[in-house]
C-alpha positions in Angstrom: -40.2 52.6 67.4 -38.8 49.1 67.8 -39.8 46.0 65.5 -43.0 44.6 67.6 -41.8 40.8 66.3 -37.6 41.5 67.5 -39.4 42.4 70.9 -41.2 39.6 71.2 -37.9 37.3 70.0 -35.9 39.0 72.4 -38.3 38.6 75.3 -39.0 34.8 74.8 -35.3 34.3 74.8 -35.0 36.6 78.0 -37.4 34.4 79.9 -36.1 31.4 78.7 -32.7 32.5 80.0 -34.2 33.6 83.2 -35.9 30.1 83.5 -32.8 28.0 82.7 -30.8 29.7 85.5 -33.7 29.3 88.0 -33.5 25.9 87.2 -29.5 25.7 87.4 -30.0 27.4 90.9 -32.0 25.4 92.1 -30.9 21.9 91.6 -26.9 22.6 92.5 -26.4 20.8 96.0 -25.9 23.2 98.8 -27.9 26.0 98.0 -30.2 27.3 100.7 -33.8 27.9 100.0 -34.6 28.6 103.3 -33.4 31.7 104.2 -34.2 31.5 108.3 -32.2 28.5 108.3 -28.3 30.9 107.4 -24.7 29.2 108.3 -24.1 32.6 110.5 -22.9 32.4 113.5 -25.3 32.7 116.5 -22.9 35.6 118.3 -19.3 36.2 118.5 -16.8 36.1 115.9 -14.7 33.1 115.2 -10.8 33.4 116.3 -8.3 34.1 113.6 -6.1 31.3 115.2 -8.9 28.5 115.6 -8.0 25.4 113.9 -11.9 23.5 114.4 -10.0 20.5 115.4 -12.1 18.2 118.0 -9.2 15.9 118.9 -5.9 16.8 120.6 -2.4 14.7 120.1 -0.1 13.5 122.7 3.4 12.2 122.7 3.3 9.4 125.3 6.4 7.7 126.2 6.1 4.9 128.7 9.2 3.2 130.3 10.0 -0.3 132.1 12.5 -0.8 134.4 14.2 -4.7 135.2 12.0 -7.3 136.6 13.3 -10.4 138.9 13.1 -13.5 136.7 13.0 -11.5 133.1 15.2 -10.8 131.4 16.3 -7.1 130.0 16.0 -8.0 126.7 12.3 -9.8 127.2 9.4 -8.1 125.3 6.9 -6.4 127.9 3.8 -5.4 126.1 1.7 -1.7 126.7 -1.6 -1.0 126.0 -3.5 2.0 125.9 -7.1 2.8 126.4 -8.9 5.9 126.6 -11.6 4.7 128.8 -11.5 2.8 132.1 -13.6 0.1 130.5 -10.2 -1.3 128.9 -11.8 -3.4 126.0 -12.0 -3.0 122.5 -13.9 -0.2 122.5 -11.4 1.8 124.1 -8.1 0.2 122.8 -6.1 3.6 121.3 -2.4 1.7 121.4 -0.7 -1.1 121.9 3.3 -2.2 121.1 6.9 -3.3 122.8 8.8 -2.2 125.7 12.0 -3.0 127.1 14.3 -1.6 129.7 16.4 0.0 127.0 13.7 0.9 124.7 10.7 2.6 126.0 7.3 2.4 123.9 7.0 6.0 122.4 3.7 7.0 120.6 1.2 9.7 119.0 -1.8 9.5 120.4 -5.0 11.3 118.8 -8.2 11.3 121.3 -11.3 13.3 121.2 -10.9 16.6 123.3 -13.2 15.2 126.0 -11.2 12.5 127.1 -10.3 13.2 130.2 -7.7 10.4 131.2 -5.6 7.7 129.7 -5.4 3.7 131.0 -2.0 2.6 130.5 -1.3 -1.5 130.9 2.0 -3.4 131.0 2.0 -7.1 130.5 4.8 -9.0 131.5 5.4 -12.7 130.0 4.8 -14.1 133.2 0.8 -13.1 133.2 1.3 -10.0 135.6 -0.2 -7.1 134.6 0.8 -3.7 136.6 -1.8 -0.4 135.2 -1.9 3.0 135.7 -4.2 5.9 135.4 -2.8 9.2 134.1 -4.7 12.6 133.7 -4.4 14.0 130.4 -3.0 17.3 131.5 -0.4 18.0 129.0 0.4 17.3 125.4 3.4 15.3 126.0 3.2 12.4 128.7 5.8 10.5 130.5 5.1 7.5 132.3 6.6 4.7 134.4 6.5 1.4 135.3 8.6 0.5 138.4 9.5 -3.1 138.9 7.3 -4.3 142.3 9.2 -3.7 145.4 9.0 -7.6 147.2 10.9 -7.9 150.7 11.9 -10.9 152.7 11.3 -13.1 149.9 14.3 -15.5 149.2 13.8 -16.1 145.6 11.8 -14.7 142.5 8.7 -17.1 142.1 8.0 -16.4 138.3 11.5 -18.0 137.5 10.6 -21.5 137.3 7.3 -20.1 135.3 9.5 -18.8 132.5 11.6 -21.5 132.8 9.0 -24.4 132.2 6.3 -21.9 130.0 9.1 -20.3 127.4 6.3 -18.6 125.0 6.0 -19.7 121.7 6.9 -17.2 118.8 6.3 -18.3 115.4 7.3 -15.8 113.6 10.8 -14.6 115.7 9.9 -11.3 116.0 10.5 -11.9 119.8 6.9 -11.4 120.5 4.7 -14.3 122.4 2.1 -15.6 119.9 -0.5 -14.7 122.7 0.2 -10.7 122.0 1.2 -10.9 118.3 -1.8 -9.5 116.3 0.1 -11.6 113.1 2.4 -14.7 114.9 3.2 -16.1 111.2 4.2 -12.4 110.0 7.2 -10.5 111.6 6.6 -8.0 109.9 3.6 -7.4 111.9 3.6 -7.3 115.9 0.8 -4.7 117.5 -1.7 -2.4 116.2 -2.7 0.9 117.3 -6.1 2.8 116.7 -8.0 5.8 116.1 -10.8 5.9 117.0 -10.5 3.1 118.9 -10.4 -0.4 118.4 -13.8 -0.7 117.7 -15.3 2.9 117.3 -15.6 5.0 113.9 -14.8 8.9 113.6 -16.6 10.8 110.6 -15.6 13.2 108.1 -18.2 15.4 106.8 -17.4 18.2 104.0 -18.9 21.3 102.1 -18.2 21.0 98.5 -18.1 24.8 97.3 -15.0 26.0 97.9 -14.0 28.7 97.9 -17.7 29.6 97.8 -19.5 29.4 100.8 -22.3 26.4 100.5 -25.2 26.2 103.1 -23.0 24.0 105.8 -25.6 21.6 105.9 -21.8 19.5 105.9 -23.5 16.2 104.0 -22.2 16.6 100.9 -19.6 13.6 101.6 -19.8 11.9 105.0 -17.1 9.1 105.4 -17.3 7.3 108.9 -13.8 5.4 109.5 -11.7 3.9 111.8 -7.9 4.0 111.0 -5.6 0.9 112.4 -1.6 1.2 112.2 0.0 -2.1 112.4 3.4 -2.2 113.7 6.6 -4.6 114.3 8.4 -5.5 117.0 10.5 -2.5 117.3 7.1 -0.2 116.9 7.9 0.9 113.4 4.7 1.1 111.0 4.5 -1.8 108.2 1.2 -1.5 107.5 -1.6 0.9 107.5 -5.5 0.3 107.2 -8.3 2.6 106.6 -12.2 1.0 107.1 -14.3 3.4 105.8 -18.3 3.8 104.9 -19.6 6.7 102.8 -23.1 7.4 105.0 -24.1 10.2 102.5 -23.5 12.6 99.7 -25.8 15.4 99.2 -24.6 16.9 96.9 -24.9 16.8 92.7 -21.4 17.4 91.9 -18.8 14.4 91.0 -17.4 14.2 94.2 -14.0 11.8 94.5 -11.8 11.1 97.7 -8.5 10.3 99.0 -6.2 10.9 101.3 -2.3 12.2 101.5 0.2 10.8 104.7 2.0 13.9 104.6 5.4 12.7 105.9 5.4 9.4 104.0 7.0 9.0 100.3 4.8 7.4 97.8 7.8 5.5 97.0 7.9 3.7 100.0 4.5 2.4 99.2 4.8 -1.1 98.0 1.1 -2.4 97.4 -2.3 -0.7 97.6 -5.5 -3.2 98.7 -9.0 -2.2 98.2 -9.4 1.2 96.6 -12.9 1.3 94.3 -11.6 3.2 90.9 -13.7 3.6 88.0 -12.1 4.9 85.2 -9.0 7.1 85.4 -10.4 10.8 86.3 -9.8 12.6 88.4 -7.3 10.2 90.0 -5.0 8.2 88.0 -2.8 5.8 89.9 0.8 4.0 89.6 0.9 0.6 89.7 1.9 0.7 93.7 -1.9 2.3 94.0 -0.5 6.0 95.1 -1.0 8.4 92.6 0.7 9.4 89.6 3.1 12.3 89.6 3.1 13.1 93.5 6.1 12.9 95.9 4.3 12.5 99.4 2.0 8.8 99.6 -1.8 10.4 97.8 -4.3 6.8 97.8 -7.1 7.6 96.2 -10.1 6.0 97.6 -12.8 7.1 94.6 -12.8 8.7 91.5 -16.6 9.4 91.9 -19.3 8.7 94.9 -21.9 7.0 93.1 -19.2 4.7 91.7 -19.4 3.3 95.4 -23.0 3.5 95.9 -25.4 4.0 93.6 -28.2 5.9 93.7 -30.0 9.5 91.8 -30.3 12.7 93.4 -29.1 12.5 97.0 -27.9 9.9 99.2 -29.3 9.5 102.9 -29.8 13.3 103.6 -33.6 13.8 103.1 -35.2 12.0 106.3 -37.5 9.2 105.7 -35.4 8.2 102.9 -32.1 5.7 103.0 -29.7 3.6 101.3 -27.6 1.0 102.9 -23.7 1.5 102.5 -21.2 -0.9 102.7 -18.0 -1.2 104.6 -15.0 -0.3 102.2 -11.6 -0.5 103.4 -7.8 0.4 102.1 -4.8 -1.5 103.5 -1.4 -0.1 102.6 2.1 -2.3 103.1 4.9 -0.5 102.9 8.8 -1.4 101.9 10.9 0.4 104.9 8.8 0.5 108.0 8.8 4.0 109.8 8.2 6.0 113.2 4.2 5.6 113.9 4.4 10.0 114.9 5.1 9.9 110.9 1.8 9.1 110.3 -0.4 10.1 113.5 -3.7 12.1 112.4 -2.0 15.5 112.4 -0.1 14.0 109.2 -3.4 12.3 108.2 -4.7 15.1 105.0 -7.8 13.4 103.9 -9.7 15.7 101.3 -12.1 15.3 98.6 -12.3 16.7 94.9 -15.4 18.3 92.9 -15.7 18.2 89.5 -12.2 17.9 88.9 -8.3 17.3 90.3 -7.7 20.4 90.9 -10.4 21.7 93.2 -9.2 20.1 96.4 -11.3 20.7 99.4 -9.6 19.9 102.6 -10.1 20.7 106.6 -8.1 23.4 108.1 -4.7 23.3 109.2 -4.2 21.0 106.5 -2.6 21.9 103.2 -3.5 21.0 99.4 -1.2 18.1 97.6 1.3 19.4 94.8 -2.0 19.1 92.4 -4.2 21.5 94.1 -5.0 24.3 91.8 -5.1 27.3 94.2 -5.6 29.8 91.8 -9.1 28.2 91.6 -9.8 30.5 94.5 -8.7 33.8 92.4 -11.2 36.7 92.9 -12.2 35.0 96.6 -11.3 36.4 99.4 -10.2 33.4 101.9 -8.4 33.0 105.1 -4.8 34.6 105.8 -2.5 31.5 106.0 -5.3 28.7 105.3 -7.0 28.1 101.7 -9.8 25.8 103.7 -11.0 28.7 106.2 -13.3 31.1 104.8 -12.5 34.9 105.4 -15.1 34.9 108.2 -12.7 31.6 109.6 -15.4 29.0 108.5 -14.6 25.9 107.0 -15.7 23.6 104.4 -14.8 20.4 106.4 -14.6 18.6 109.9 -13.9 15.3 111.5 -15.7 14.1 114.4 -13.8 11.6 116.8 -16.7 9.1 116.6 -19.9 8.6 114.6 -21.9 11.9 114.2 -25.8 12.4 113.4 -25.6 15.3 110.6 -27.5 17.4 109.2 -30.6 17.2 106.9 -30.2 18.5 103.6 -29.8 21.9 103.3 -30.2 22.3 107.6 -26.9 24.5 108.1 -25.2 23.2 111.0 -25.1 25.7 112.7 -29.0 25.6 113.6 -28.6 21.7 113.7 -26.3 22.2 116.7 -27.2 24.1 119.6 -23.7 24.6 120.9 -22.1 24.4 117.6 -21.6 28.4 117.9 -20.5 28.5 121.0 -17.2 26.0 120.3 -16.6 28.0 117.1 -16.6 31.8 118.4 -14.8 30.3 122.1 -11.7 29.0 120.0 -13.2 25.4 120.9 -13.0 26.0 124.8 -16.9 25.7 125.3 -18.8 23.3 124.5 -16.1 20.7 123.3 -18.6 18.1 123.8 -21.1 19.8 121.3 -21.5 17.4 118.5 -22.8 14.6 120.6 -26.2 12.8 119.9 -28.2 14.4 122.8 -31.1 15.7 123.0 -29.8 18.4 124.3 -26.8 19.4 121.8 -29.2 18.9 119.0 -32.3 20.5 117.0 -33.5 16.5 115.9 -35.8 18.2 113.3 -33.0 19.6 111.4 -30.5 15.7 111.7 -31.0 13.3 109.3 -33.4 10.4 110.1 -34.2 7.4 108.7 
């Protein structure tokens, strides 16, 4: 028979085992205790080759052809906006054209646009638009110089003549369309979103486990604004950004890597909140050390950018303003703007520690990602940030998105989200808007 007291030792210490990992269970961020509420999909199976993008990318190049009374070499400007509205909200591009030297861009815009506004602006104060459907991924456009018949003589002549505009800088841009007109360095800028409208990042922070996609364990809103010169080269970059929640318990940090850009060409770093030197440690250009492509940390730990105890703004009824943050990069050789267009935009978070790297899909890990973290896992073929049912662990929305409320999968949270995942993104591209009907409000976030 066994000693009565051992048994009694060895059950207390049972149940206090059993207790401490009840307790561990339950206070990890994304675990789901409601077990109607599952990050399954509705129907349907998602497609091996789906990449749960919500924006698509298009090469636009627009021409201009001579003008009577300009001359060749005469900066015409272009803008680009993805709505007919045509103000700042809708500003996706703007930069130089010539006859010789067409204005050639990468456009991102959310999936449902369903037409581009294209503007030239001559230095004479015409303005000639034109409305293109966007059809394909690559767009050609062209601006013919106005036909005018029986009319002796060019009438804008004398204008240019008597009104030659005034170019501080001598980047050979009128100070009226230079964003900077004491900086030649600095000539247009482009967005994405828009001008004057945020997209959101919201991420899982599990990997390579699966969480309970509530996706609110970081939400970064943003806008991204590329500033370029006269010759539409990038020279500076700026990222606005707002960290709306965190529900989650790990030390979460965040940055982002321009895939296609050296971090030698980086030249000074503005802006970036780091406290203490883990998990990112930086050079004194602001990229981080020991990388080849440009990584810019933007936080070594969320609640060293807001403070606050067990969750921020992802149990309704309960909220914490957040403040605007931004980054602003300048770099030493400007480059072509496709080089760093959101396809070669890799933002990603870390949790609880450098190496585990949690990006979106399609994207890759930086030369510090520690894959063998996902050992023993069984993932996607071909893409460490798809599950092996094709989930993901993180998305960006082209414009300010309602989430979920803590521990509310998305999946319940979003009527249609399903529907877009198992189609390949054909139906229902429109899914994470903020109506009524594309949402379950008792399972978004309110204040």
């Amino acid at each position: 028979m066994l000693n009565m007291e051992f048994m009694k030792k060895f059950s207390d210490r049972s149940n206090l085992l059993l207790l401490l990992f009840l307790i561990f269970w339950i206070t990890q961020s994304c675990v789901n205790l409601n077990p109607t509420d599952t990050s399954d999909m509705n129907s349907g199976v998602i497609p091996k080759d789906f990449d749960w993008k919500t924006i698509k990318e298009l090469s636009c190049t627009v021409k201009v052809t001579s003008t009577t009374g300009i001359a060749d070499n005469t900066i015409r400007v272009i803008k680009i906006f993805n709505s007919s509205q045509m103000d700042q909200g809708s500003l996706v591009a703007s930069g130089a054209a010539t006859p010789a030297s067409p204005f050639v861009v990468k456009i991102s815009l959310a999936t449902t646009v369903p037409a581009l506004y294209i503007q030239e602006l001559l230095p004479d104060g015409s303005k000639a638009l034109k409305v293109i459907d966007v059809k394909e991924s690559t767009l050609m456009v062209t601006f013919a110089a106005p036909i005018v018949t029986n009319v002796p003589a060019p009438s804008n002549s004398s204008f240019i003549t008597a009104n030659v505009p005034v170019d501080n800088d001598g980047d050979g841009v009128a100070s009226f369309f230079d964003v900077d007109d004491n900086d030649a360095s600095v000539a247009f800028v482009s967005y994405f979103p828009s001008e004057s409208t945020w997209g959101t990042y919201v991420f899982e922070d599990m990997w390579p486990v699966k969480g309970d996609y509530d996706l609110n364990d970081l939400v970064l809103a943003f806008r991204i604004s590329y500033y370029t010169n006269a010759l539409n080269l990038v020279s500076r970059f700026r990222l606005d950004y707002n960290m709306e929640a965190a529900g989650s318990t790990y030390s979460i940090g965040a940055a982002f890597q321009l895939n296609l850009v050296a971090a030698s060409n980086v030249q000074t770093i503005a802006g970036q909140s780091l406290t203490g030197t883990s998990p990112f440690q930086i050079e004194a250009n602001g990229t981080e050390n020991g990388v080849i492509q440009a990584v810019i940390p933007l936080f070594n730990n969320q609640k060293d950018v807001v403070a606050y105890t067990e969750f921020l703004n992802t149990v309704s009824g309960e909220n914490i303003a957040t403040a605007d943050q931004y980054v602003s990069i300048n770099f030493i050789t400007p480059f072509q703007q496709a080089d760093i267009a959101m396809s070669a935009f890799n933002m990603f978070i870390v949790a609880n520690g450098r190496g585990r790297e949690i990006h979106l899909p399609a994207y890759t890990g930086t030369s510090k990602f520690d894959a063998s973290l996902a050992d023993g896992y069984t993932l996607f073929p071909g893409d460490m940030f798809k599950n092996s049912d094709g989930m993901m662990w993180g998305i960006m929305i082209p414009r300010q998105f309602s989430y979920p409320e803590e521990r509310c999968s998305i999946v319940n949270a979003y009527n249609f989200f399903s529907d877009w995942a198992t189609s390949g993104g054909v139906n229902h591209d429109d899914w994470y808007l903020p109506t009524l009907l594309n949402m379950n409000i008792e399972k978004i976030y309110q204040l």
